[in-house]
LUMMI-753973 format. One record per residue (C-alpha): residue number from 1; residue in three letters; z negated, x negated, y negated. Coordinates in nm, 3 decimals. Layout:
N
votor:vonu:Z:X:Y
NUM:ALA:Z:X:Y $
...
# end
This chain:
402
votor:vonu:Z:X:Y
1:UNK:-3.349:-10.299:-14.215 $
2:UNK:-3.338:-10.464:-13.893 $
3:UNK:-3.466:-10.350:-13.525 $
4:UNK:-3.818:-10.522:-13.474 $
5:UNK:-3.846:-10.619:-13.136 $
6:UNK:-4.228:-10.709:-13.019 $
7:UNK:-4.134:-10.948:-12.724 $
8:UNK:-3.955:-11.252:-12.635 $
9:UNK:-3.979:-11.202:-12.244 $
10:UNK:-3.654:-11.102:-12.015 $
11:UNK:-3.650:-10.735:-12.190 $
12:UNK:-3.691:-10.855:-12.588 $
13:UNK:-3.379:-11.077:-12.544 $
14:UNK:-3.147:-10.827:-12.332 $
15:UNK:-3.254:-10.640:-12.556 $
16:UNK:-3.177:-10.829:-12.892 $
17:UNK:-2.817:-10.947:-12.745 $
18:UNK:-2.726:-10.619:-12.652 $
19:UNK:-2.811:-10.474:-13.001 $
20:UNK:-2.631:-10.722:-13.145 $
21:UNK:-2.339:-10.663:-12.922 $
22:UNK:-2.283:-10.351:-13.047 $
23:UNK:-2.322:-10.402:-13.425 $
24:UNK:-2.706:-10.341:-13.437 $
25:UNK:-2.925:-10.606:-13.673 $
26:UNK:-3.199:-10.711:-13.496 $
27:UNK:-3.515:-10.950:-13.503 $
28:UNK:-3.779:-11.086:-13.245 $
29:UNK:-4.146:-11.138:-13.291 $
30:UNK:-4.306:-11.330:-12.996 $
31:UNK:-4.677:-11.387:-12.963 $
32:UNK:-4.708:-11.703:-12.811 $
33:UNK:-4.658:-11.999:-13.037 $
34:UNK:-4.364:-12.183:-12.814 $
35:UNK:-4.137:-12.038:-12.562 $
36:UNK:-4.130:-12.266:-12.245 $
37:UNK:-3.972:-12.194:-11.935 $
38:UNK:-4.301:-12.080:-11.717 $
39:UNK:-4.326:-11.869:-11.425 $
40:UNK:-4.153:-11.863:-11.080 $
41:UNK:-3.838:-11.690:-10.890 $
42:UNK:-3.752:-11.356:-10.927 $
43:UNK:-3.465:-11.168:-10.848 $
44:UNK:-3.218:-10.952:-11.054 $
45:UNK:-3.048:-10.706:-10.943 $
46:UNK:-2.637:-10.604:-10.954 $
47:UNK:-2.688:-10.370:-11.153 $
48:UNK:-2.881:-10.599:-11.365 $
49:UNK:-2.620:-10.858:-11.353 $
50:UNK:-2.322:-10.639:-11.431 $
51:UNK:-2.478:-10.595:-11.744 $
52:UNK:-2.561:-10.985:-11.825 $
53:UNK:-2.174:-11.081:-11.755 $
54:UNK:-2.096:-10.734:-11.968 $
55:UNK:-2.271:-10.985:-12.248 $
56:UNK:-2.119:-11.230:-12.174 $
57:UNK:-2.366:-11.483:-11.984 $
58:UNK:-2.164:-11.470:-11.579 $
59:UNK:-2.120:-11.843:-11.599 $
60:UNK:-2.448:-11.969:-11.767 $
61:UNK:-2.629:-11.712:-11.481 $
62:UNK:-2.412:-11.847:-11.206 $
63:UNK:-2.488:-12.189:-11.336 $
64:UNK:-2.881:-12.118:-11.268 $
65:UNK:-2.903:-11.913:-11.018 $
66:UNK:-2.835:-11.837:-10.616 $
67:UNK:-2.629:-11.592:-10.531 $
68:UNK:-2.861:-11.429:-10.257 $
69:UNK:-2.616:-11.329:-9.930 $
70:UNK:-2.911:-11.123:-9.697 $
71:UNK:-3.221:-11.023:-9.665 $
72:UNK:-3.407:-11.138:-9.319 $
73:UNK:-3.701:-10.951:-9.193 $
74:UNK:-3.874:-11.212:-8.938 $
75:UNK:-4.228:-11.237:-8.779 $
76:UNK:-4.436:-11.537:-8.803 $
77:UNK:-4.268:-11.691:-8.483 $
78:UNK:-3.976:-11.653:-8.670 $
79:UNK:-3.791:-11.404:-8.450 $
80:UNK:-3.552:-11.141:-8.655 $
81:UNK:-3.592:-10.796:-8.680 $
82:UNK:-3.382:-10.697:-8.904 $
83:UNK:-3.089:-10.888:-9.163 $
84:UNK:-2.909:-10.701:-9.437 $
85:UNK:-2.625:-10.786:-9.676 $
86:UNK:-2.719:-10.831:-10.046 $
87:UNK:-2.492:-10.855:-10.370 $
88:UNK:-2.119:-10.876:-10.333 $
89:UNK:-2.197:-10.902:-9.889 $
90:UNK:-2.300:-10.564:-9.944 $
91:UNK:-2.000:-10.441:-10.141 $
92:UNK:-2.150:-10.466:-10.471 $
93:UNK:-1.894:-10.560:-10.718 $
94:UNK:-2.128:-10.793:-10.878 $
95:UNK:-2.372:-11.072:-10.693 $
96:UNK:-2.784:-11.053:-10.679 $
97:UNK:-2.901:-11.349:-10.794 $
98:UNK:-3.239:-11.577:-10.720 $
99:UNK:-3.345:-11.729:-11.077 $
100:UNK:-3.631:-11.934:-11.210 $
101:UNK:-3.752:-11.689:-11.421 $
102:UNK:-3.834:-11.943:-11.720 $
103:UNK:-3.472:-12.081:-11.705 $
104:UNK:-3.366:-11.716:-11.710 $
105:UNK:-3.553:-11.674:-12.023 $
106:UNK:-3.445:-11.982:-12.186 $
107:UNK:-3.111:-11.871:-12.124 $
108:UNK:-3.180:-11.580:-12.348 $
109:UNK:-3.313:-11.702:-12.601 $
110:UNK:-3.071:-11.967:-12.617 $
111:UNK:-2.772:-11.743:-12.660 $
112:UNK:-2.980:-11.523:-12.868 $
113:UNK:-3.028:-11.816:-13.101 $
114:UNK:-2.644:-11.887:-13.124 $
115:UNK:-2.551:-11.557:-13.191 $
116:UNK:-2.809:-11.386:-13.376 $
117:UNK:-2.916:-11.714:-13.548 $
118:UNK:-3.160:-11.974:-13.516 $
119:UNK:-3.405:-11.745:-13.718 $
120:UNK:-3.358:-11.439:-13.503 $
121:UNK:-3.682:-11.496:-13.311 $
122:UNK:-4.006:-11.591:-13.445 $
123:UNK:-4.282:-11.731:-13.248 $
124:UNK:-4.654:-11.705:-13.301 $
125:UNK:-4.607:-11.390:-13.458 $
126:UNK:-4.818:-11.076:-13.281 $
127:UNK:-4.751:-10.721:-13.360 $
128:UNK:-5.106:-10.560:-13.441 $
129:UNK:-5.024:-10.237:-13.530 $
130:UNK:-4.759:-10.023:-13.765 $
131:UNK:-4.698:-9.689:-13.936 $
132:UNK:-4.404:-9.520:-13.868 $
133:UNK:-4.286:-9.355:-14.201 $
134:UNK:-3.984:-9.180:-14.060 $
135:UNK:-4.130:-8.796:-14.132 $
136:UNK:-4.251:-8.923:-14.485 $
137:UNK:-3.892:-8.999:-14.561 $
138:UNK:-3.783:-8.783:-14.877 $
139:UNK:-3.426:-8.599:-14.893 $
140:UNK:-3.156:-8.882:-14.939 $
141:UNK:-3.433:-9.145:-14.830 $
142:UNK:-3.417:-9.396:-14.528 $
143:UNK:-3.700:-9.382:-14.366 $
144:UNK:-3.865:-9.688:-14.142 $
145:UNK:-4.174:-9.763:-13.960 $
146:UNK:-4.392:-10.026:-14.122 $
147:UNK:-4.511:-10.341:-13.870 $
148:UNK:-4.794:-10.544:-13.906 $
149:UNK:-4.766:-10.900:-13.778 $
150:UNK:-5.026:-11.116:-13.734 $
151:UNK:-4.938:-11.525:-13.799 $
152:UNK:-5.110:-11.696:-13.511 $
153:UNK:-5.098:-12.037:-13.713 $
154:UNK:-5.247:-11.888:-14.035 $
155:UNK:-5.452:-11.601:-13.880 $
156:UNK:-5.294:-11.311:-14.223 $
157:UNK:-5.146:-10.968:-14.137 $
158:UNK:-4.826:-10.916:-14.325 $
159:UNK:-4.655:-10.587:-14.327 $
160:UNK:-4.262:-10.577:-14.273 $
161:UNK:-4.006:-10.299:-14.295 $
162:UNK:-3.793:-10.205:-13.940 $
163:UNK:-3.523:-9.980:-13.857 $
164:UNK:-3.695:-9.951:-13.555 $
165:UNK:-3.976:-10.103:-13.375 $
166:UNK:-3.924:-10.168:-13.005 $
167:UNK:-4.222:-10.272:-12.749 $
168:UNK:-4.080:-10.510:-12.517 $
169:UNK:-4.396:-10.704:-12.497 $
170:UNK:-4.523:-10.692:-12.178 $
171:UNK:-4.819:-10.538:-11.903 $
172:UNK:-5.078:-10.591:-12.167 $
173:UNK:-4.847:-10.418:-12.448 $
174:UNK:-5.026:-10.386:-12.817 $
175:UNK:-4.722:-10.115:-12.898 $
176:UNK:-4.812:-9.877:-12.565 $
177:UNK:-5.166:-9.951:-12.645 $
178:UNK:-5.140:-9.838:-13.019 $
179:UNK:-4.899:-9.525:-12.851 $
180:UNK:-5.109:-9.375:-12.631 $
181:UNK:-5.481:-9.543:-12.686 $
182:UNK:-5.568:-9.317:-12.384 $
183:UNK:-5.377:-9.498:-12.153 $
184:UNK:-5.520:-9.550:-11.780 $
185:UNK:-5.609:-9.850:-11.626 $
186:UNK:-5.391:-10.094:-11.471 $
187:UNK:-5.355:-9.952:-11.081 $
188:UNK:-5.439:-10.214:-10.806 $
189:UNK:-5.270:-10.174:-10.474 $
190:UNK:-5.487:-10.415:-10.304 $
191:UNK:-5.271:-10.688:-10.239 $
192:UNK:-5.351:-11.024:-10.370 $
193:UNK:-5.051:-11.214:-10.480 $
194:UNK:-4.990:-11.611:-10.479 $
195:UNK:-4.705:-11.775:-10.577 $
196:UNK:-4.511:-12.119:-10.623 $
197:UNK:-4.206:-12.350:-10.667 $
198:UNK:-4.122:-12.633:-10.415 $
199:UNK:-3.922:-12.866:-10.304 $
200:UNK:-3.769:-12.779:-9.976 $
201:UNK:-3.458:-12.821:-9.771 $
202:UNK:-3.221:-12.482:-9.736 $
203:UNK:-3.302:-12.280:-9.467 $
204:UNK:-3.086:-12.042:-9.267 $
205:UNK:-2.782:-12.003:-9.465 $
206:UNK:-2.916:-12.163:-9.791 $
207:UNK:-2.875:-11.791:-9.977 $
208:UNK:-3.119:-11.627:-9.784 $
209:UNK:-3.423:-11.422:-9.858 $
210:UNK:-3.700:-11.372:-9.570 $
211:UNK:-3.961:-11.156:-9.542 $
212:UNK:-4.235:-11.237:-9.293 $
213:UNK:-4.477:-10.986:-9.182 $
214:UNK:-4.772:-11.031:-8.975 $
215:UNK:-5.073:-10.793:-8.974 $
216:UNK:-5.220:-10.761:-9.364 $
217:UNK:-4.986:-11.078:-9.441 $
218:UNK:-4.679:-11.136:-9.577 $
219:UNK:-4.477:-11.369:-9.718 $
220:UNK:-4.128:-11.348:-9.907 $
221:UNK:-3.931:-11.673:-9.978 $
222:UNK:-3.552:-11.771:-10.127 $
223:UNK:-3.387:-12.040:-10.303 $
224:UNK:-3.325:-12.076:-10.626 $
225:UNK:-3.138:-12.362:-10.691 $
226:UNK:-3.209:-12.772:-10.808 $
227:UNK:-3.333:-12.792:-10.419 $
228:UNK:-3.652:-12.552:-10.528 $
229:UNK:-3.804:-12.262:-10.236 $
230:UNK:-3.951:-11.984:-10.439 $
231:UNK:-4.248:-11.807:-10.204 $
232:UNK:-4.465:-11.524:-10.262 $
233:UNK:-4.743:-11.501:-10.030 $
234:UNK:-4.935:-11.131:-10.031 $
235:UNK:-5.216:-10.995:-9.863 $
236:UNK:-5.413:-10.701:-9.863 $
237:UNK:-5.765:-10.749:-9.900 $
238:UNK:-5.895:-10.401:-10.066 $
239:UNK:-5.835:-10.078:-10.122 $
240:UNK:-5.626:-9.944:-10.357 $
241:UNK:-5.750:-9.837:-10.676 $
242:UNK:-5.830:-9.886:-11.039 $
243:UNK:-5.854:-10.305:-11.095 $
244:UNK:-6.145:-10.439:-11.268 $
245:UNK:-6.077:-10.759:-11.438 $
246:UNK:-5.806:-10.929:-11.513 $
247:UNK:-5.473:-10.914:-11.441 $
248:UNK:-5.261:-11.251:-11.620 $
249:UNK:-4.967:-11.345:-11.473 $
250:UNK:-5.052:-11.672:-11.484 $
251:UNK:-5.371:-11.740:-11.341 $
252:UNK:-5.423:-12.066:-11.153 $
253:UNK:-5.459:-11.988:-10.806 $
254:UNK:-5.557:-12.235:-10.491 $
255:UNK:-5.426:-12.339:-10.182 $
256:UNK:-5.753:-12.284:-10.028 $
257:UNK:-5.740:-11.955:-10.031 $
258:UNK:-5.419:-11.879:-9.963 $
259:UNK:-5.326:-12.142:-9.651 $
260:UNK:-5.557:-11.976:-9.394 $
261:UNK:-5.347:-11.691:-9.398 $
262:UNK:-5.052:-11.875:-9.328 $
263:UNK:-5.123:-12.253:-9.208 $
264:UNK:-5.079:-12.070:-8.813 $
265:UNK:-4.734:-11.915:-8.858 $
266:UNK:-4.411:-12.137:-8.730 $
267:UNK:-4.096:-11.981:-8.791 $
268:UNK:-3.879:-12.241:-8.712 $
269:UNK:-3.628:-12.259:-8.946 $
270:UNK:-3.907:-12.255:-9.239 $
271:UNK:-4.213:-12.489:-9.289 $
272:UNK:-4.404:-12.176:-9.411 $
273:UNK:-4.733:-12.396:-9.408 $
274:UNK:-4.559:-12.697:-9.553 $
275:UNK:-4.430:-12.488:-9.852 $
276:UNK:-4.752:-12.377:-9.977 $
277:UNK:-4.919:-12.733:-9.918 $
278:UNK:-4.647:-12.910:-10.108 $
279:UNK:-4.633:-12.706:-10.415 $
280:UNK:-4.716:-12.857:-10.769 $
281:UNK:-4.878:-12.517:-10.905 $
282:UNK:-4.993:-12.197:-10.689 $
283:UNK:-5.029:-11.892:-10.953 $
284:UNK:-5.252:-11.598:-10.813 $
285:UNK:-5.261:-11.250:-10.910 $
286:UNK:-5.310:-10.847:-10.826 $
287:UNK:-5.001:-10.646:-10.746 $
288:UNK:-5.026:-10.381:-11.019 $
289:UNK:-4.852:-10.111:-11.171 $
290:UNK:-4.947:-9.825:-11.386 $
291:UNK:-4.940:-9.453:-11.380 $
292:UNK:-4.564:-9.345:-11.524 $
293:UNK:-4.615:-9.205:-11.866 $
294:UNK:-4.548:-8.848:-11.986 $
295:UNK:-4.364:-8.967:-12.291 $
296:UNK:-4.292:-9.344:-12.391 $
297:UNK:-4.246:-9.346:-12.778 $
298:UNK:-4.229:-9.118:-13.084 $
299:UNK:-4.046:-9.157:-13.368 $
300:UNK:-3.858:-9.484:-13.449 $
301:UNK:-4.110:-9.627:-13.196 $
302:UNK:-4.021:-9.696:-12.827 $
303:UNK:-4.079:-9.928:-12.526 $
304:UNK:-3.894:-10.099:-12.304 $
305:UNK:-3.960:-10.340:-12.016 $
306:UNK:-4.312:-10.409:-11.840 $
307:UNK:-4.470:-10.241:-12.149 $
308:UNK:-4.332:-9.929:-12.094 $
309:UNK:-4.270:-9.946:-11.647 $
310:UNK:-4.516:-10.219:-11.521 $
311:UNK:-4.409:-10.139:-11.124 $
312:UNK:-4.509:-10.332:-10.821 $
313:UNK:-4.230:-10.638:-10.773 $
314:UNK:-4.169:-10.511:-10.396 $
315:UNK:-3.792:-10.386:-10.470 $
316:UNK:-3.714:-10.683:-10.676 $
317:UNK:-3.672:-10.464:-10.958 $
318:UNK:-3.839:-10.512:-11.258 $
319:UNK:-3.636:-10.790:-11.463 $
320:UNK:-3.353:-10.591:-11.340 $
321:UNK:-3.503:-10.282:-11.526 $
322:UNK:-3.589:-10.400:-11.792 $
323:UNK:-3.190:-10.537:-11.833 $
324:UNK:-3.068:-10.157:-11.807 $
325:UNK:-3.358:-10.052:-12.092 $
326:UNK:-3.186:-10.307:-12.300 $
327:UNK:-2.820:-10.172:-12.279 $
328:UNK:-2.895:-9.824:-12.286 $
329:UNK:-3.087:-9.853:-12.586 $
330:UNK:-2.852:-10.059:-12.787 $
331:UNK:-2.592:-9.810:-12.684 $
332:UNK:-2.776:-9.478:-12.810 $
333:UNK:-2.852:-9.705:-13.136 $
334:UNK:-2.509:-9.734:-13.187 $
335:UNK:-2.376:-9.395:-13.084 $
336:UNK:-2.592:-9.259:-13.335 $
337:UNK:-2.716:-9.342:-13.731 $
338:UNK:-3.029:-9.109:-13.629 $
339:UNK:-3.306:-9.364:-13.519 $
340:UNK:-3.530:-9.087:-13.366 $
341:UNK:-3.277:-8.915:-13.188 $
342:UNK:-3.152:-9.259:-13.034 $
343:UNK:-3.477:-9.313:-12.906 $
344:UNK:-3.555:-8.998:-12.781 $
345:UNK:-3.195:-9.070:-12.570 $
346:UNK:-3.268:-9.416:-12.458 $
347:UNK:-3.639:-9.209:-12.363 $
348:UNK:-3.455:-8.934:-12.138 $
349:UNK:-3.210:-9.124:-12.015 $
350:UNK:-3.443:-9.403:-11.886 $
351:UNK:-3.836:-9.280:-11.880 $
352:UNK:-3.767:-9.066:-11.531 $
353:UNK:-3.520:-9.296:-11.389 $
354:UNK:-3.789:-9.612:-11.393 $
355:UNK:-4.075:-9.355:-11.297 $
356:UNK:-3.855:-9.324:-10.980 $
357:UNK:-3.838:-9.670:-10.963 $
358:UNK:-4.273:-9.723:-10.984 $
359:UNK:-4.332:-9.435:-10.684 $
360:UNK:-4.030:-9.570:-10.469 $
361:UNK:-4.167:-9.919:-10.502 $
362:UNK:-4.508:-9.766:-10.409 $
363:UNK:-4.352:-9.604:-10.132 $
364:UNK:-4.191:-9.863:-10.003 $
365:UNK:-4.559:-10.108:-9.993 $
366:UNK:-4.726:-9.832:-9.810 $
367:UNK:-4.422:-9.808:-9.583 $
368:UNK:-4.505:-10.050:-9.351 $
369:UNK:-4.180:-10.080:-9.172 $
370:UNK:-4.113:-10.303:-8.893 $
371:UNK:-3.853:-10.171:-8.673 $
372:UNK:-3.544:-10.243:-8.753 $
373:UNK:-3.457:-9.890:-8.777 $
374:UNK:-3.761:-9.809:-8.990 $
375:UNK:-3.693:-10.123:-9.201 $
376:UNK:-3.277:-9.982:-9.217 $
377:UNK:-3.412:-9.601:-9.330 $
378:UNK:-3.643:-9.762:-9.571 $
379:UNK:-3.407:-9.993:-9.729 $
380:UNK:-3.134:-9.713:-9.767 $
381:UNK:-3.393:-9.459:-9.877 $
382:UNK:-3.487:-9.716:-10.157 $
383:UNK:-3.146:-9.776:-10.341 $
384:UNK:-3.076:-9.407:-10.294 $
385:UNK:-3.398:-9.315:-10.476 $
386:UNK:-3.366:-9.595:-10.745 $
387:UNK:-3.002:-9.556:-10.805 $
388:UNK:-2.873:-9.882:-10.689 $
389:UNK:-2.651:-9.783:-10.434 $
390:UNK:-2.304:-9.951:-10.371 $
391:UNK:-2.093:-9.665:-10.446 $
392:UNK:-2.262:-9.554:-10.757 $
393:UNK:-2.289:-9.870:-10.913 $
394:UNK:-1.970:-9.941:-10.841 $
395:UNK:-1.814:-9.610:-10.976 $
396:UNK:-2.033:-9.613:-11.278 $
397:UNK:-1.889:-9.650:-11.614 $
398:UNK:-1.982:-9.966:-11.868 $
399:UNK:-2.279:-9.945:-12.024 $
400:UNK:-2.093:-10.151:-12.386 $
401:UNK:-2.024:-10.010:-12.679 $
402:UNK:-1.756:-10.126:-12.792 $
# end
């Protein structure tokens, strides 16, 4: 029996290349009916990267991505506060990149295809449910978890045997829903989120990331190659607290209510209101996160990714943990022949370490830094509490298994 992996996003395929990496038969069940490159820039992470050249992909990423040099905290005249080194600038062994997130996923599943097989991941295919038969397992018997798929095209339920059964799909997760049905609501910070794509000349050094405060705005903004500006404009217009309605990543959003926040600022060295007038498609959506759970899985069921630490995108960090899920857990599934106990590793090596990662990102929205003394204490304060410092990073051992 093969891994079962619910999930075709940025966490399903680390996590199907890495399983396979280290000996581990594996298969991928995605629910939407064809995997195109959507979405818009995010950022991963050294740490995250280390681990994608570990598999293999440094010159495919490199290909696709900008390495990012600094980070430039500005206000809307365009005035610096504050500049800090990122990737290898900052003594990282390995660079920070600025993807397309849809190119980063069709990188994945492209290699995942090669190596796994063109098989190895099946669209329109939904996990509804399962049974995990593990404890039901007689002496001298192999026990499993039993998955029910629904086929999108043909609207049956078939069952199918897994090793293992492995949530990677996403904030609206069917697996974390089935795993703990009393599960909170999604946690709304206040801030609405827009964001886009366009086509815009470099800016400051060409690998630079700006953030732009002023008052209840902000607005965040890097290359990421093919002559494209990622921007994320957010502002706060409620209090934080449980969201009602809906919270899809891809919602249309439209320039009329995003420009008046930003059609007065003049930076300079960025047409701030030129890059939200000129883009092709403005998406819109609540920063949200959920309470960290008390336990992720149970048995030869786990999660991984969004589904198991949705976390506000303000450190840049969830792709990137979603990446380390990946390796750990195809490394305690091949230290061990025990599927539970694997889990239950992966679980206590990673459910505290991403909780971390959900309150320091929370911390550092509320922060509300703008020195740049505050803005240096709250950077450092962040790696230090997430784990992505330079020194430990760098002094870490591999993640591989073999």
């Amino acid at each position: 029996m093969s891994v079962l992996i619910a999930g075709a996003g940025i966490g399903g395929l680390a996590a199907a290349l890495s399983l396979h990496a280290a000996g581990v038969g594996t298969a991928v069940v995605e629910s939407a009916r064809e995997i195109r490159p959507l979405g818009v820039g995010i950022n991963l992470l050294p740490h995250a990267v280390r681990e994608l050249i570990e598999l293999g992909l440094g010159d495919e990423l490199a290909a696709i991505g900008v390495a990012t040099a600094e980070n430039v905290y500005a206000d809307r005249s365009g005035r610096r506060v504050f500049t800090e080194p990122r990737g290898v600038a900052q003594g990282y062994r390995w660079p920070q990149y600025s993807v397309h997130r849809g190119e980063l996923q069709r990188l994945l599943l492209a290699a995942v295809r090669e190596r796994l097989g063109a098989e190895a991941v099946r669209t329109g295919a939904r996990v509804v449910g399962f049974d995990d038969s593990a404890e039901r397992a007689g002496p001298g018997k192999r026990g499993g978890v039993r998955v029910r798929i629904l086929d999108r095209a043909t609207g049956t339920v078939e069952e199918s045997a897994a090793r293992a059964l492995i949530g990677a799909d996403g904030l609206h997760s069917a697996v974390r829903a089935a795993l703990h049905p009393q599960d909170g609501p999604l946690l709304w910070s206040g801030i609405r989120m827009w964001r886009g794509t366009t086509r815009a000349e470099p800016f400051l050094t060409g690998r630079s990331m700006v953030i732009v405060r002023d008052g209840d705005a902000e607005l965040v903004a890097y290359p990421i190659g093919g002559g494209r500006v990622n921007w994320v404009g957010q502002v706060r217009v409620s209090e934080p607290g449980p969201l009602t309605g809906d919270a899809a990543w891809n919602r249309v959003g439209r320039l009329a209510d995003v420009l008046p926040y930003f059609d007065h600022w003049r930076l300079g060295w960025l047409d701030v209101p030129g890059l939200l007038v000129n883009c092709g498609e403005i998406l819109e959506y609540p920063m949200v996160d959920r309470e960290p759970l008390p336990w992720w899985g149970s048995g030869r069921v786990t999660l991984l990714g969004d589904a198991a630490h949705p976390m506000y995108p303000v450190g840049a960090n969830g792709a990137s943990q979603a990446v380390v899920d990946a390796r750990v857990l195809a490394r305690e599934l091949a230290r061990t022949g025990d599927v539970p106990t694997a889990l239950a590793r992966y679980e206590t090596e990673r459910r505290e370490a991403t909780a971390a990662v959900v309150r320091a990102n929370r911390a550092m929205n509320r922060a509300g830094a703008r020195t740049p003394e505050e803005l240096a204490r709250v950077t450092d304060t962040y790696r230090d509490t997430t784990g992505g410092d330079v020194r430990t990073l760098n002094a870490r051992a591999s993640l591989s298994c073999r």
